[in-house]
N, C-alpha and C positions, 0 to 999 in steps of 0.2 A: 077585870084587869088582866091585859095580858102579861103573861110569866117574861122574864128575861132570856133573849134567843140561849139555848145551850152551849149550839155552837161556838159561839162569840165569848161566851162563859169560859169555856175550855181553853179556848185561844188568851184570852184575856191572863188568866191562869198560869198556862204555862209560860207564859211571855213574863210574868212578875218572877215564878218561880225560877226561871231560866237566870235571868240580869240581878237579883237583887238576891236569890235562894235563900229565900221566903218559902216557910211554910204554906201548904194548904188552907191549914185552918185559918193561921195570920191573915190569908188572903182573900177566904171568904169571909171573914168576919169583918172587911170594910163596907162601908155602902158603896152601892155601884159607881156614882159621880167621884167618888175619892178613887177608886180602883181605876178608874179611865182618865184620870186626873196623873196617876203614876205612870200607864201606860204609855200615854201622851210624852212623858218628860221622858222617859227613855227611849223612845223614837227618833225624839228631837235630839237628844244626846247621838246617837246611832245616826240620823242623817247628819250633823255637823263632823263626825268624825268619819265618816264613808265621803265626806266633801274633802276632809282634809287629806287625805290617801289617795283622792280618784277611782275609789271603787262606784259599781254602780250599784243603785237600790237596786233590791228587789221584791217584787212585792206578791203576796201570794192568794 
């Protein structure tokens, strides 16, 4: 079984800790589909409101 990318891990991570400031632990103790299940809705949240303003995404 392959392990879950790190990097992606990390990103994932900080991106919940950043918008929601969320614990670590809180964070790693979801399962993966639920953690990319938040990250998802606060994306969507973040491009609906970057549509409202006119700002552009950007993506990294």
């Amino acid at each position: 079984m392959l392990g879950y990318p790190l990097d992606q891990l990390h990103q994932e991570v900080a991106y919940l800790a950043y918008h929601f400031h969320w614990h670590y632990e809180s964070i790693m103790a979801m399962e993966h589909s639920q953690r990319r299940r938040w990250v998802e809705e606060v994306a969507q949240i973040n491009r609906r409101l970057n549509a409202q303003t006119g700002q552009i995404e950007l993506r990294g």
